[in-house]
N, C-alpha and C positions, 0 to 999 in steps of 0.2 A: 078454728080451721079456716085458714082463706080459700073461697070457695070461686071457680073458675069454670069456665067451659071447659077444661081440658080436665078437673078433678069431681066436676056436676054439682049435685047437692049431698047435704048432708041427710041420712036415710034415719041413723038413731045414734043417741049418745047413753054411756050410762059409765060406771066405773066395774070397773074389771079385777081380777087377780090375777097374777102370775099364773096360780096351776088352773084357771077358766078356758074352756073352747068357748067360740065361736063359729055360729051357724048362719051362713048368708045363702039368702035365696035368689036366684034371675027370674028375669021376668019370665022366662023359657023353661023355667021347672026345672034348671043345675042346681044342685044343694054342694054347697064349697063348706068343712067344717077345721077349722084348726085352731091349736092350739095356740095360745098367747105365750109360750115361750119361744114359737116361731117368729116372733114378730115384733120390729127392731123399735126401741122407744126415741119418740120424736119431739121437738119442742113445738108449743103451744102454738108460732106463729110458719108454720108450716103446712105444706097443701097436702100435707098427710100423707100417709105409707101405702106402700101398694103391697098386697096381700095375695092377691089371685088375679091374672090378664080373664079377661072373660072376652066372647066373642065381640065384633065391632056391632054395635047396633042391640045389645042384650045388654041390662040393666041390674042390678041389685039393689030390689024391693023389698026385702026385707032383711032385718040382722036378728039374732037372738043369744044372749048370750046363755050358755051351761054354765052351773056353779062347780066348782070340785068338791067333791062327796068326801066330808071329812069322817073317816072311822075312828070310834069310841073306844 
């Protein structure tokens, strides 16, 4: 990920699946959670996809990913 003041830093990395949510937190206590089918796949040397506008001056401190719950 090329990282910029206009894209900031990188907060966490991990690998994902298709049916996983994600849960991002702001500094301000917004909890944003979506689905990774929402969200369009990008190549490696790119400033990355934008997910949710959060306000000007609020940050995203944390990510966590949900696994999807396979039934037996």
């Amino acid at each position: 990920i090329l990282t910029t003041q206009k894209n900031g830093k990188v907060i966490d990395c991990f690998v994902i699946n298709e049916n996983d949510q994600i849960i991002m937190v702001s500094d301000k206590g917004q909890i944003i959670r979506v689905s990774m089918k929402q969200i369009r796949i990008a190549g490696r040397s790119t400033q990355g996809v934008s997910i949710f506008k959060i306000p000007t001056g609020d940050k995203i401190v944390n990510v966590s990913r949900i696994e999807e719950i396979k039934s037996t």
